[in-house]
C-alpha positions in Angstrom: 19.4 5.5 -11.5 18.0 5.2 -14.7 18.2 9.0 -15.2 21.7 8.9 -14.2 22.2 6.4 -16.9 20.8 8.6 -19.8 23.5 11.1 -18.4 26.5 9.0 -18.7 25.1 7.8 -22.3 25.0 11.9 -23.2 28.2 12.6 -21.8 30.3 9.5 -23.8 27.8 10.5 -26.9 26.0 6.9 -27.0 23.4 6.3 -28.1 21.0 3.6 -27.0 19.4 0.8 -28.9 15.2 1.0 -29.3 13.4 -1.5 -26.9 10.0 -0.5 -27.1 8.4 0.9 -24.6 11.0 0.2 -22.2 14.0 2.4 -22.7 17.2 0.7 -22.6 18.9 2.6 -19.6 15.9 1.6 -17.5 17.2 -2.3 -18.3 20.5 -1.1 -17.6 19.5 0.4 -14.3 17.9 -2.7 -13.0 20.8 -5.0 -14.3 23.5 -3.5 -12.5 22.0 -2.2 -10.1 20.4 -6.1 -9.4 24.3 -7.5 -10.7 26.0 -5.4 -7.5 23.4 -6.2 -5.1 24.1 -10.1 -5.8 27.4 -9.1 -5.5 27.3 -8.1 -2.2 25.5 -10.5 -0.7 27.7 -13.1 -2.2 30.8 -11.5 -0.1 28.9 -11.3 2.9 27.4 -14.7 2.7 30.9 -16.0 1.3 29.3 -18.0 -2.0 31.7 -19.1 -4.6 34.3 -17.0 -2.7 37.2 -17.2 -5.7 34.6 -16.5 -8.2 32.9 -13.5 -6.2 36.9 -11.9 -5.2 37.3 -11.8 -9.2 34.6 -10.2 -9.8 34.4 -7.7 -6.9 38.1 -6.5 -8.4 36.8 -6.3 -11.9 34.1 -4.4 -10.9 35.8 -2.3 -8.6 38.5 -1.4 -11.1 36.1 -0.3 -13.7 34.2 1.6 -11.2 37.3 3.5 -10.0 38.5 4.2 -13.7 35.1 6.0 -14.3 35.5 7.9 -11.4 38.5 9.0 -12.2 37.2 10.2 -15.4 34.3 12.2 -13.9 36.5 13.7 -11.1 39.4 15.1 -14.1 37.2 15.7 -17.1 33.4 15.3 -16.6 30.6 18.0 -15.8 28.4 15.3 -14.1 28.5 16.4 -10.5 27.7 13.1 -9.0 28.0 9.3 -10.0 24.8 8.5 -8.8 26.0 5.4 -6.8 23.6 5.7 -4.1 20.9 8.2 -5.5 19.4 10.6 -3.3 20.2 8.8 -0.1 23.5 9.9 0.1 25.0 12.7 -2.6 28.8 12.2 -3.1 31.0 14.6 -4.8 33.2 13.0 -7.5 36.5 13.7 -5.0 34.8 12.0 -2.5 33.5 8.8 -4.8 36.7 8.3 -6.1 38.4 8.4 -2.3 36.1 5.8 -1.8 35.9 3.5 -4.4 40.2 3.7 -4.5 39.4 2.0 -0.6 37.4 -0.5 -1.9 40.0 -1.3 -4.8 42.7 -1.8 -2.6 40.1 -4.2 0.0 39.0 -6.1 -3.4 42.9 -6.9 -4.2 43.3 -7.7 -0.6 40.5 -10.1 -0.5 41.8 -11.5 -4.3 45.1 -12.9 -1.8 42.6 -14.4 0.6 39.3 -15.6 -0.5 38.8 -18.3 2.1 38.9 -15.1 4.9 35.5 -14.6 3.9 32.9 -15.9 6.6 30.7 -18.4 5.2 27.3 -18.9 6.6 26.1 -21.2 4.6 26.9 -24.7 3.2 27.8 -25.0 -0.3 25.2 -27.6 -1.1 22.1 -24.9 0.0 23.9 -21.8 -1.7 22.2 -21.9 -4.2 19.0 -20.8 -1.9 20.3 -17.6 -0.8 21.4 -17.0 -4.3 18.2 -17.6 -6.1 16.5 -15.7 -3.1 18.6 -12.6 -3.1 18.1 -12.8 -7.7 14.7 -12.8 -6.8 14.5 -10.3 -3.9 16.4 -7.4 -6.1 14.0 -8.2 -8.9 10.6 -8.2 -7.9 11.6 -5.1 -5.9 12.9 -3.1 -8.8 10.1 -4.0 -11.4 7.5 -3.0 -8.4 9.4 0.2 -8.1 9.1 0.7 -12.1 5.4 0.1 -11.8 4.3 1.8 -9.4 6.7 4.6 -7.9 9.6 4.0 -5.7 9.4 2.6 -2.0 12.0 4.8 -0.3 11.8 8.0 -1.5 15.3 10.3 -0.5 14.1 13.2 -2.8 12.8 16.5 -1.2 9.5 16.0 -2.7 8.7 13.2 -0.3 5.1 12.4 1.2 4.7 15.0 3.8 7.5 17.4 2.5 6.8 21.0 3.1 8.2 23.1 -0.2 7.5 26.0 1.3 10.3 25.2 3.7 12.0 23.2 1.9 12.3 26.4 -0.2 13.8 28.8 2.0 17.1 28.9 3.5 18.3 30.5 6.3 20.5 33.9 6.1 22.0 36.1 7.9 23.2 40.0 7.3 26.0 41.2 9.3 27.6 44.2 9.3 31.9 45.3 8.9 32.7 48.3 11.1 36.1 49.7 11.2 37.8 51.5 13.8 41.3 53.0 14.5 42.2 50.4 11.6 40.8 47.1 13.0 37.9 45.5 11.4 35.0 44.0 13.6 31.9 42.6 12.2 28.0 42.7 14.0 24.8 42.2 13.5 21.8 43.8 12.9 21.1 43.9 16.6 24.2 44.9 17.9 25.5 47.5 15.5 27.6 50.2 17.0 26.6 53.2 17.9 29.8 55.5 18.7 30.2 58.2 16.0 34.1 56.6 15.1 33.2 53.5 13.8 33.3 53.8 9.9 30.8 51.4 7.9 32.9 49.3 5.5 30.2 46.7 3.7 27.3 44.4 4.4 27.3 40.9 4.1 24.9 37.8 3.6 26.1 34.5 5.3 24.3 31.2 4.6 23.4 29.7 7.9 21.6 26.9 5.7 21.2 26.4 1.8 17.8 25.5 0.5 16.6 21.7 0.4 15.7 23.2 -3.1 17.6 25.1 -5.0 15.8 26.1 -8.3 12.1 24.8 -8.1 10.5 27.4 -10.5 7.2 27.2 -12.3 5.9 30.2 -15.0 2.5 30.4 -16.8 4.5 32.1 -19.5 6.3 34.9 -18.4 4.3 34.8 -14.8 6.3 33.1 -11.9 3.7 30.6 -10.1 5.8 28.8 -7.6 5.2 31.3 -4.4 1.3 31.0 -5.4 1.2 27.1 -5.7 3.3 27.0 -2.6 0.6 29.2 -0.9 -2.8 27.9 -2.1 -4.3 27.0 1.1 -6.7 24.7 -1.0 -6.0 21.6 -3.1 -3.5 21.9 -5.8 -3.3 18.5 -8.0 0.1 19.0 -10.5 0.0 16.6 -13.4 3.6 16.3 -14.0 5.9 14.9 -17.1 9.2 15.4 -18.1 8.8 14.2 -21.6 5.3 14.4 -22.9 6.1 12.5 -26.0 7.6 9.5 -23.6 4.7 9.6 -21.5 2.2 7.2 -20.9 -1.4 8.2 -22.4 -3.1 5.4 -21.1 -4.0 7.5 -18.1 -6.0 9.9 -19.4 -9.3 8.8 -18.8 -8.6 8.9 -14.7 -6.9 12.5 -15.6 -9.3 13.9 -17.3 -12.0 12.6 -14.7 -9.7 14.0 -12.0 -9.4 17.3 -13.7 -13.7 17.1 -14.1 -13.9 16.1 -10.6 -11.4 19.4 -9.4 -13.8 21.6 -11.7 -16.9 20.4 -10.1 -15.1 21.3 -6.4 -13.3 24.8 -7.0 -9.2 22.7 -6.7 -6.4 23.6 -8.5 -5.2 21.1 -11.2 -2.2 22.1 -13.7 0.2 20.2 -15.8 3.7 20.5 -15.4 6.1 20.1 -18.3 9.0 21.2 -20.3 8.3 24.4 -22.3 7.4 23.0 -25.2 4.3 23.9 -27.1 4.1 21.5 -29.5 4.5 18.7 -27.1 1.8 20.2 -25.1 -0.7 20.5 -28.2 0.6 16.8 -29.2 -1.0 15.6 -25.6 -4.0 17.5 -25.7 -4.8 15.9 -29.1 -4.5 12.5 -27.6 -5.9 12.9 -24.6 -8.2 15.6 -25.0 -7.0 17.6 -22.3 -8.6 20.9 -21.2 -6.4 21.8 -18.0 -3.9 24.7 -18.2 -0.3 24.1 -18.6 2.4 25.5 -16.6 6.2 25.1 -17.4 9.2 23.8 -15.0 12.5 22.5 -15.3 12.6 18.9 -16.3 15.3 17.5 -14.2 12.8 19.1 -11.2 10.1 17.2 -12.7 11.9 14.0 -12.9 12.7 14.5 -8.9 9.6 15.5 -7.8 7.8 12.2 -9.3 9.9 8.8 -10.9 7.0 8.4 -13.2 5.5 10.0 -16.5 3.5 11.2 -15.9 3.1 11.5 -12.1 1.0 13.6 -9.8 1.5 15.5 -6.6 -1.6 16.8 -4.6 -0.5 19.9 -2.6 -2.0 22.2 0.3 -0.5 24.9 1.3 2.8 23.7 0.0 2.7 20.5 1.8 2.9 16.8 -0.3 -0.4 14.8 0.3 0.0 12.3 -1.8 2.3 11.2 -4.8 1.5 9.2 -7.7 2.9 6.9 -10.9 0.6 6.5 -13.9 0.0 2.9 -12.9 -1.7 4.2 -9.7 -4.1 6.9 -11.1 -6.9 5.1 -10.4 -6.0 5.5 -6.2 -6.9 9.5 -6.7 -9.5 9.0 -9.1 -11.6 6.9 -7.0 -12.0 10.1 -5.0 -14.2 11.8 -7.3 -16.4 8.7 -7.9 -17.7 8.9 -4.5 -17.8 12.6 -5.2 -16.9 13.3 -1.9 -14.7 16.7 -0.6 -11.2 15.8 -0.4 -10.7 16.5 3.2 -13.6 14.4 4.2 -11.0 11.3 2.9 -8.6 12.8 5.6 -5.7 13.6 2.9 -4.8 16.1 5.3 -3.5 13.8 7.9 0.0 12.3 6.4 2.6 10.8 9.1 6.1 12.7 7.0 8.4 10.3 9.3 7.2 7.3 7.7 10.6 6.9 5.2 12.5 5.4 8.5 10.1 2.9 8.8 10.1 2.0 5.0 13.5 1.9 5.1 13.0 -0.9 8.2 10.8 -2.6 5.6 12.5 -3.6 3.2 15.1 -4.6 5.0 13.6 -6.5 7.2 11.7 -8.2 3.8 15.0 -9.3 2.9 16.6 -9.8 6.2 14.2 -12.2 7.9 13.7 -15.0 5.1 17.0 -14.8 4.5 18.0 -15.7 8.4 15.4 -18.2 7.8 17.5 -19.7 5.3 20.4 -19.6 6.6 18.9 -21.3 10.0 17.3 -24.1 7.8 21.0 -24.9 6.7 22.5 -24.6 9.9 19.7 -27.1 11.1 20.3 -29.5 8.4 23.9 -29.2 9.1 23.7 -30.2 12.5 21.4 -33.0 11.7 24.0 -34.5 9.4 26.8 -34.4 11.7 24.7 -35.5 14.5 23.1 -38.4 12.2 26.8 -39.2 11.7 27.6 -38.9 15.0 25.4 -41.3 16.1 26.1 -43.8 13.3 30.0 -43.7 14.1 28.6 -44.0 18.4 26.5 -47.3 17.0 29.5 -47.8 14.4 32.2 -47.8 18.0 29.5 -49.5 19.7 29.2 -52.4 17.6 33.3 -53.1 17.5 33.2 -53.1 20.8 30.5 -55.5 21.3 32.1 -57.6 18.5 35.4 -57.3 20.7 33.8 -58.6 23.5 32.0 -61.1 21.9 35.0 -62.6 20.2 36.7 -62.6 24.0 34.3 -64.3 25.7 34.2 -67.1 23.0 38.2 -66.9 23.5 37.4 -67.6 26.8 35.4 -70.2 26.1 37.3 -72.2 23.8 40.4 -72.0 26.5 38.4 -73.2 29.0 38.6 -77.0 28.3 41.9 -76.7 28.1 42.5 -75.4 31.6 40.0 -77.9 33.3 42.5 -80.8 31.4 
């Protein structure tokens, strides 16, 4: 999301205040993206339900209003809303988010439809729960690299397939002026069917697109894709942004591939000077080869990052903060497949996904069944007060009947 941030700053010419180390659409990322997950969970849960109808329409209408703008005048293809998970066109964002306008002005009408599941005197639970949920999961993602990955460069991804397409050539034929199409293994054979053209139908477009790497002029993608040893590919979109800190477990990686006969490149912009600005720093002496940086900033959400490959198949991925996980390799000085890198499980994102739902999910039910329990505690410690409470009047009923009775009786015996 971050990236996606940097775009909308280029495309309304802003430009972002310093912050360090941390660059300012990262905070921007987290915020908002932190901001609408609270958000949500506040309608669902039904805390401070005025408040929360406010803001969803405030939110909502500035959403739609940018929307608008990318659908009529912008050249970003996508708003980014959901990342990788699920690609929307800007047509199709706007279709959307116009739906959720008109539910947010609904619900403005009605706040007290929405369900609430618990009290208002625990609310502040969930609240704090859900603040701290979205938090500690998006600064782990920033350290480290993130949990669900939706990209095609996912553990276990083969690029090789990923790739290719699927095509087919078919053939036009014309006879006694009607036009009939075949394919290559049913092409006519009578001498009065005329050849008009050949054609190329997509039966189904690459996962990627434009993956290219050159060592200069030299395409290397098909032989990286191919290597059926160990390729390790260093990767950074900006090597004057990256993180140097790493270098020592790079450099003893790189040693370590030497010693073993792997592959180990780095893949950045073409930029020459950036590349002899990194080498100075880190005293680097692995080859360079060149890609696309909006490829690089898919293929890893760190930089730098790493990617170990065999025969075109993801073994592992890497942030900087997590070097230290490959590195150890080489300190036993061991042959890579003898650590079983080869063995990866490539339907493990359903069952991430299942994770960190279920990380949220499960202490927030947990919550919410503390409150229903103290809930029913109260009304059943008041209704047994108001039982004793009945109890007690009636006793005092009788008692004051009975001494009625009493005091009357004299009079009767007289």
């Amino acid at each position: 999301m971050a990236y996606k941030v940097e775009a909308y700053f280029t495309e309304f010419g802003v430009v972002p205040p310093v912050m360090g180390d941390i660059r300012f659409s990262v905070v921007i990322a987290v915020v908002l993206g932190a901001f609408e997950f609270l958000l949500g969970v506040y309608l669902l849960a039904g805390i401070h339900r005025r408040f929360t109808s406010w803001c969803t329409l405030v939110v909502m209408s500035l959403m739609t209003a940018l929307t608008a703008y990318l659908y009529f005048f912008s050249a970003i293809p996508d708003c980014g809303c959901f990342g990788e998970a699920i690609v929307l066109s800007n047509r199709d964002t706007l279709l959307k988010n116009l739906v959720l306008l008109l539910l947010a002005a609904s619900l403005l009408w009605a706040p007290r439809r929405m369900a609430r599941i618990i009290t208002q005197r625990n609310q502040w639970i969930l609240a704090l729960y859900s603040v701290s949920y979205v938090f500690i999961l998006s600064v782990y993602t920033l350290y480290h690299i993130p949990v669900l990955d939706f990209t095609p460069y996912k553990v276990g991804a083969d690029l090789s397939v990923a790739t290719r397409g699927e095509y087919e050539t078919v053939f036009d034929y014309e006879k006694d002026g009607r036009r009939q199409t075949f394919d290559i293994d049913h092409l006519p054979t009578a001498g009065d069917w005329t050849f008009v053209e050949a054609r190329t139908n997509v039966i189904k477009h690459p996962e990627i697109e434009s993956l290219a790497v050159f060592d200069g002029e030299q395409n290397m993608t098909d032989s990286l894709l191919s290597d059926t040893g160990y390729v390790f590919l260093l990767m950074s979109p900006d090597l004057d942004e990256a993180d140097a800190g790493c270098s020592d477990y790079v450099n003893d990686l790189y040693d370590y591939c030497v010693d073993h006969g792997y592959a180990f490149y780095a893949l950045t912009p073409p930029d020459s000077a950036a590349q002899s600005r990194w080498t100075d720093v880190t005293g680097a002496s692995y080859s360079f080869l060149a890609a696309d940086d909006e490829n690089l900033k898919a293929m890893v959400r760190s930089n730098p990052g790493m990617l170990l490959l065999k025969k075109g198949r993801i073994l592992g991925k890497w942030g900087h903060n997590d070097f230290a996980v490959p590195a150890g390799v080489c300190e036993a000085d061991r042959p890579l497949h003898v650590v079983a890198l080869d063995h990866v499980a490539p339907g493990s994102l359903s069952s991430r996904v299942l994770a960190v739902i279920m990380w949220f999910v499960v202490p927030l039910f947990l919550v919410v069944m503390a409150d229903r329990i103290w809930i029913s505690s109260k009304f059943y410690r008041h209704y047994i007060f108001k039982r004793n409470l009945n109890s007690s009047k009636k006793d005092e009923k009788e008692n004051r009947s009975r001494q009625l009775e009493n005091e009357q009786e004299p009079a009767r015996r007289h």
